[in-house]
Each structure stands twice: as structure tokens, then as C-alpha cells.
C-alpha positions in Angstrom: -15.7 -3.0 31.9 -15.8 0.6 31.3 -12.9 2.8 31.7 -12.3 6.8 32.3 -10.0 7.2 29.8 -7.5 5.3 27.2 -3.7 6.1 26.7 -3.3 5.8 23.1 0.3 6.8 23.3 1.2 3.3 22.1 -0.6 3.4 19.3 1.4 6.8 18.7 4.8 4.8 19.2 3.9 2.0 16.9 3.4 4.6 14.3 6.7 6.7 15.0 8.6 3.2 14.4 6.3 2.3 11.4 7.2 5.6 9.1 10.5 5.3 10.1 10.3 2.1 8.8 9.4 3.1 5.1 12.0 5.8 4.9 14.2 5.6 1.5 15.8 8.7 2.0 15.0 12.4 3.3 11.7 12.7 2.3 11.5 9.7 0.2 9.2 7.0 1.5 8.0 3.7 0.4 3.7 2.8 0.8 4.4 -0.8 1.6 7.3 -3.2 3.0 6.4 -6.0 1.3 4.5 -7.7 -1.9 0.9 -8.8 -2.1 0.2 -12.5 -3.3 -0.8 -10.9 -6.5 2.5 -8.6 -6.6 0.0 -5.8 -7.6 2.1 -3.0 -5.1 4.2 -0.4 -6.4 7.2 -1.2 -4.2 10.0 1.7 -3.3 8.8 5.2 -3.9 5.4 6.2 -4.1 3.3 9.1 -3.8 1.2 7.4 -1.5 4.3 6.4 0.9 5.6 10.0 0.5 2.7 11.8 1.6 1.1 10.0 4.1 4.9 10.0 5.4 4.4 13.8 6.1 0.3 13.3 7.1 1.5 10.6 9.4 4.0 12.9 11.4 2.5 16.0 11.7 -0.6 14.3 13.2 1.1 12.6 16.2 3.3 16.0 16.6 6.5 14.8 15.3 6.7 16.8 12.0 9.9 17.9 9.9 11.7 21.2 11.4 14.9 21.6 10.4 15.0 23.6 7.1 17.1 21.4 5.1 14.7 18.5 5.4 12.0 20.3 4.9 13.6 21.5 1.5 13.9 17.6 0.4 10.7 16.6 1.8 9.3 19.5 -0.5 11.3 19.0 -3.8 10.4 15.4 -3.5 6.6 15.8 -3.4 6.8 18.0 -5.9 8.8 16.3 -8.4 6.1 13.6 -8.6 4.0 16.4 -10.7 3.2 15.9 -14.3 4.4 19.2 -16.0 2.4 19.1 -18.6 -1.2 17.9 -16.8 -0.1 19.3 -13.6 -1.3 16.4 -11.8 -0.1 13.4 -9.8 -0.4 9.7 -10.8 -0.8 6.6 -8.7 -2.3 3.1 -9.5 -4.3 2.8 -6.8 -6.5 6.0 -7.0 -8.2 8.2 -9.3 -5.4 10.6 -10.7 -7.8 13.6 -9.0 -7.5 11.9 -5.7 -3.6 11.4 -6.2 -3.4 15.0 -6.8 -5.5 16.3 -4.5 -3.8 14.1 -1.7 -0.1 15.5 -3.0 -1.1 18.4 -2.8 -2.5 18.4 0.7 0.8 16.8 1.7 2.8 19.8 0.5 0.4 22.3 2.1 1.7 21.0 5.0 4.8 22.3 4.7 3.5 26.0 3.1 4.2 24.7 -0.6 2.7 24.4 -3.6 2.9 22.2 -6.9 5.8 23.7 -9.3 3.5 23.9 -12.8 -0.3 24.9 -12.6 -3.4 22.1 -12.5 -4.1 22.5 -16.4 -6.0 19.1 -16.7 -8.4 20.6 -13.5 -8.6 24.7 -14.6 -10.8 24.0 -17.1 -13.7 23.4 -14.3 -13.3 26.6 -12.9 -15.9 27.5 -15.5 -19.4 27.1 -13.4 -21.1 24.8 -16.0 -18.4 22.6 -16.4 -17.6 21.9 -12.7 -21.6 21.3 -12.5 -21.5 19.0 -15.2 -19.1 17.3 -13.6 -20.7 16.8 -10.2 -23.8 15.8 -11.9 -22.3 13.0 -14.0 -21.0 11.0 -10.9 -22.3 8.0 -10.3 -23.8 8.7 -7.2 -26.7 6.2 -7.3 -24.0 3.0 -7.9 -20.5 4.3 -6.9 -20.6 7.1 -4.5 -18.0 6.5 -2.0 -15.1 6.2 -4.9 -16.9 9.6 -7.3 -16.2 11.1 -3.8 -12.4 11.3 -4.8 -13.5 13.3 -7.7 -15.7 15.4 -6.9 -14.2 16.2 -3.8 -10.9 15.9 -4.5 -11.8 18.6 -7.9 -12.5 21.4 -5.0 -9.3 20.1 -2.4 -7.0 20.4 -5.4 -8.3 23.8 -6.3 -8.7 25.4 -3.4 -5.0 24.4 -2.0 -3.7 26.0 -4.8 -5.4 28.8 -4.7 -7.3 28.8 -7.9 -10.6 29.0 -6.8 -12.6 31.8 -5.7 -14.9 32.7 -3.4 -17.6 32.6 -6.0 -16.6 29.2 -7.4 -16.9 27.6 -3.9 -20.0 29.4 -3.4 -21.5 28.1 -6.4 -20.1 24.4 -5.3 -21.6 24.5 -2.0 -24.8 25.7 -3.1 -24.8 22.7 -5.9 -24.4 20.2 -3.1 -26.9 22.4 -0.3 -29.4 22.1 -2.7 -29.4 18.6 -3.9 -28.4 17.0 -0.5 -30.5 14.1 0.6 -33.0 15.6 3.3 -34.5 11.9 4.3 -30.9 10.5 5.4 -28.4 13.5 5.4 -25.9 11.8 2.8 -25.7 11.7 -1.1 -28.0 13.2 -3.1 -31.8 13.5 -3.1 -33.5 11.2 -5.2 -30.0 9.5 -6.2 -29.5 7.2 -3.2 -29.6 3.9 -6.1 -29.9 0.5 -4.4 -26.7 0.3 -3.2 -26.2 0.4 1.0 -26.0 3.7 2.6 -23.1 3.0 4.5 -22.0 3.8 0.4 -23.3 7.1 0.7 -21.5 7.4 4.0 -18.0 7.5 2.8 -19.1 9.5 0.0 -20.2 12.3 1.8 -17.3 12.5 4.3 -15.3 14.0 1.4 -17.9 16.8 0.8 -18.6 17.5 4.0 -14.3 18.1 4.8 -14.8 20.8 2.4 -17.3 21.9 3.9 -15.8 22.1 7.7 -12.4 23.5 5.8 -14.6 26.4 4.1 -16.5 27.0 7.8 -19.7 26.1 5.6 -22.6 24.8 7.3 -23.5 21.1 6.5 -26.9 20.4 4.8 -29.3 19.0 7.6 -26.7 17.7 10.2 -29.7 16.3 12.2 -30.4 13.8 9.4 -26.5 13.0 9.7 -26.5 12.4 13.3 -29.0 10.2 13.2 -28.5 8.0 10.2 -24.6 7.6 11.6 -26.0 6.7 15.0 -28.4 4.5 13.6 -26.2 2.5 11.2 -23.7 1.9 14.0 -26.3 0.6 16.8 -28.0 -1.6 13.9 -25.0 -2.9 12.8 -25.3 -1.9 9.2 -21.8 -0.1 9.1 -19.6 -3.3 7.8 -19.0 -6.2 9.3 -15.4 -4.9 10.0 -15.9 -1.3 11.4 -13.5 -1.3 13.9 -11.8 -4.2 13.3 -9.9 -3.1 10.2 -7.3 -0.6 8.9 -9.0 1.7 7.0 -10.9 5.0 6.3 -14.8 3.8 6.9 -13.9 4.5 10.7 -12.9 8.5 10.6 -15.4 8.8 7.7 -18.4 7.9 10.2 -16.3 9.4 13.6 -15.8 12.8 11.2 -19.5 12.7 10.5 -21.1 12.1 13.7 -18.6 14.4 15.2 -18.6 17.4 13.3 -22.0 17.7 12.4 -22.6 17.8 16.3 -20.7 20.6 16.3 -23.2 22.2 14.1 -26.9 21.3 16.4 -27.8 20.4 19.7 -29.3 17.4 18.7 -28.6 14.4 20.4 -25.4 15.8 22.0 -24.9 13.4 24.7 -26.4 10.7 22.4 -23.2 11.6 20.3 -20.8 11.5 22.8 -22.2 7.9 23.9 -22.1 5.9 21.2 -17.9 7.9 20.3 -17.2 6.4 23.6 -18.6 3.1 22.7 -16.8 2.6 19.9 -13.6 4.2 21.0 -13.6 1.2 23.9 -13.6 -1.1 21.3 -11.3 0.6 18.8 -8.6 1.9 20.3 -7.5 -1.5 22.2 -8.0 -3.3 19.5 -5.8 -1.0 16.9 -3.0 -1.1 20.3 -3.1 -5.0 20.3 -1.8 -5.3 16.6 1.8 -6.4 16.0 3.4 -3.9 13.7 5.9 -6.7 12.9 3.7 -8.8 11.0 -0.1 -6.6 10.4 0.0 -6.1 6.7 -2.5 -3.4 6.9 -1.1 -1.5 9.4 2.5 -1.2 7.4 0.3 0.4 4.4 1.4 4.2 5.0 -1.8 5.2 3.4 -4.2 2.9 5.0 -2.7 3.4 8.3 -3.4 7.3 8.2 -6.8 6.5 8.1 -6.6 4.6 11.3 -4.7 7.2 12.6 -7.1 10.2 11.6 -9.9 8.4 13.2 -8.0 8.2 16.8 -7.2 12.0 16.1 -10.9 12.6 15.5 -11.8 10.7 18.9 -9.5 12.6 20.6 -10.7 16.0 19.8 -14.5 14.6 20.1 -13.8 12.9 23.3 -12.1 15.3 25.6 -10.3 14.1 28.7 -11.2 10.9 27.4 -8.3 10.0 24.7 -5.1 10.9 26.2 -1.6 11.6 24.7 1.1 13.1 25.6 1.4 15.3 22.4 -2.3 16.3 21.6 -2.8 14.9 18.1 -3.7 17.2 15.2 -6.0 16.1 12.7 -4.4 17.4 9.3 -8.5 18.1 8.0 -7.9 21.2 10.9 -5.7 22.7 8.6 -6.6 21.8 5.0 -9.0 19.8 3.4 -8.5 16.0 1.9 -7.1 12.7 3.4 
């Protein structure tokens, strides 16, 4: 039965109590409660924990004031910084994604990283960044290069390293080598692989692109590959049904590049709807008690950004009380 509108303010409630869950200390969070059957998780504090700590609050509205906290939250985050590197290092994720992410965190509260990026500097020199884009595997691994080669112009950016010509020179590397049959990847680098692949892949570089106010390479090939993929099925057998980041990769997507046409407006708005009827119960339904998933700090901001996304695509339509604020609105990476 269709409804007018979902409250989603429990969702918003079961996340207060999850972060305050993970809390160590003032600013100090664990990522997960509890091992894996493999005991592959970094238990206590973790970079992870910590930042999606401060992602996690500022997007449903309840983010650190006082000026004392904020002072920990800071000097935490940034004592996870390799002096020497200048980057951040977690098990889970490429160190540029780690570092990108950390940073992102801190811009959050106005900071920055105490020592400079000296492993990432060197690609402020045109031809290496280049060279670096271009040797991604973008025909077998796309979704995970993505970290790289979007998290190299996050981290960069944030800090303020890069100029207005570097990202110039970034965005036209990526403008003109887009994919103009499906709107994701590369042209002529697609690979065998499914394009739901290329999907997640070029969420990352298309951030950057909504951060910079750059226009997306051929958003009507976007619109309709992402509508296409979800009324076929061919998203995964789990969109929806899952805690994860495949769900505001293809909400950003379809979203924002209808911010950029015309095309198939209402078509858009449909098939958000659609999948918001299904979503948004669903994610309300789960018991934070015993949902392993959802008590991963870093894979339940991805759940979360994707409600956020809804909300501001959907107006009227996905209600809170405190409007929810998509961190990717004020700096790019997630």
C-alpha cells in the first residue's frame, strides 16, 4: 500500500543509541562491538570507529558543540596521522581511502591533519596524477580503484593542496574519457565485469565532482543506466536489503545527476519513491541489539547517507524532525 510519507525518525533514534554505544572516551570510538568468526576486526579504537563517529552525528543533527569536546574529538583524529607519510592506516581500506576518509572527518570540525600529505604531494605534478588514474584497474576492479583515485583528489583538496588548475586538469582527464554509452567508468574500459561495478566506482568521482560544482559527464546516460539496473534487477540481489554503501552510491547517482537535466524528472522521482517504500521500513525493522551490520560504525553511515540522500531527493516525502544533512554537502568523500 502506498503511503504519503515515512517518519524515519526511528531510524534516527537507533543511530543516536548505536554511536553512543561505541564510545571509548571523548572522541574515541570503537568500529565494531563485537568479533567476527574469523576474529579479523580491529577491536577498541579505530579510525574507522572514530570518524564515522563524527559523520554519523553531524548527519542526523546531533554534532559536537561544546569546545572542549570538540578539542578531543580533534586531537584524536589527528593523532592517528603517520608523521612521516602523512597519511592514515587502517586494515580494511586502501591507506588513500583511510586518509581521505580521516581527513573528511576532521573537516567537519574546521581542522586539518598536523604534518603535510608527503606520500600524496608528489601527484600534484600533472603527469603523475595522470599516470595514476590511468593505471587503475578500471576494466576488473573499478568500484575499489575508486578509493584511490578518488580519494587522491578528496585528500588533496581538503587540505588545501590542490589548485584550481590541478582539479581542472583532473576533471577534464575524467570528462574526456567518461563512458558515453552507459554514463559510468571509462570509455572503452568497461572489462567484463557487471556494471553495477562501474556503478560504485563512479559515485566517488562524481562527489568530487558535485563538491567542485563541476558538471557530470553525460548525466542522461546516468539516469538511465541507474533506472535501468534497478527496474531489471541487475543492482545486487541485496540492494536494499543490506547495510552498505551500493544503496547511496545509486540514490547519489540518480539523484544528483537529475539535478543536472530535465530528463526523466518524474521518472526519477518514481522509481526514489519506490525504493524508499521498501528501504526505509526495512532498515526501521532491524534490531540494533543483535544486527551485526548495523553496529559497524562505518557500514552503518552508509545506510545512513543513503536515507539523507532520499530525504533531500524526496521532499515532503522523508520526514524528520531534524532535517538530515548529508556530510557530501559540505566536503567531498564517505
Amino acid at each position: 500500500m502506498s503511503v504519503s510519507h515515512i517518519d524515519v525518525d526511528p531510524i534516527v533514534g537507533k543511530v543516536r543509541r548505536i554511536v553512543a554505544s561505541h564510545r571509548l572516551a571523548e572522541g574515541d570510538y570503537c568500529r565494531w562491538l563485537w568479533q567476527d568468526e574469523k576474529s579479523t576486526r580491529e577491536l577498541g579504537t579505530n579510525e574507522y570507529g572514530c570518524a564515522d563517529a563524527a559523520n554519523l552525528l553531524y548527519t542526523i543533527g546531533d554534532f559536537v558543540q561544546d569546545p572542549d569536546s570538540r578539542a578531543a574529538w580533534i586531537s584524536k583524529l589527528q593523532s592517528m596521522q603517520n608523521p612521516e607519510t602523512g597519511m592514515f592506516v587502517e586494515a580494511t581500506h586502501h591507506t588513500i581511502h583511510t586518509t581521505a576518509h580521516c581527513l573528511a572527518a576532521l573537516e567537519l570540525f574546521d581542522a586539518r591533519p598536523l604534518y603535510p600529505l608527503t606520500d600524496l604531494l608528489p601527484y600534484l605534478d600533472h603527469q603523475a596524477f595522470t599516470a595514476f588514474l590511468d593505471a587503475l584497474p578500471w576494466e576488473t576492479g573499478p568500484w575499489n580503484a575508486s578509493h584511490q583515485g578518488a580519494g587522491l583528489f578528496a585528500s588533496l583538496v581538503i587540505t588545501r593542496d590542490a589548485d584550481r588548475a590541478w582539479q581542472d586538469a583532473y576533471f577534464t582527464w575524467l570528462r574526456e574519457r567518461a563512458c558515453s554509452t552507459s554514463g559510468l567508468g571509462l570509455e572503452g574500459r568497461q572489462g567484463s565485469i557487471r556494471l553495477v561495478q562501474q556503478l560504485g566506482g563512479w559515485f566517488h568521482y562524481m562527489f568530487n565532482h558535485e563538491y567542485a560544482r563541476e558538471p557530470f559527464p553525460y548525466p542522461e546516460k546516468i539516469i538511465d543506466t541507474c533506472i535501468d539496473l534497478y527496474r531489471n534487477q541487475q543492482l545486487s540481489p541485496l540492494m536494499g536489503r543490506q547495510i552498505s554503501f551500493m544503496e547511496i552510491d545509486w540514490v547519489f547517482l540518480l539523484n544528483r545527476s537529475s539535478r543536472q537535466t530535465p530528463h526523466r524528472f518524474h521518472e526519477v522521482k518514481e522509481t526514489l519513491w519506490d525504493f524508499a517504500q521498501s528501504y526505509l521500513p526495512w532498515l526501521a525493522s532491524l534490531d540494533e541489539q543483535i544486527h551485526d551490520a548495523l553496529n559497524d560504525l562505518h557500514m552503518l553511515f552508509g545506510a545512513v547517507c543513503a536515507v539523507a540522500e532520499l530525504q533531500l531527493a524526496l521532499p515532503g516525502k522523508v520526514r524528520t524532525e531534524v532535517p538530515l544533512k548529508l556530510v557530501l554537502d559540505r566536503r567531498p568523500f564517505i
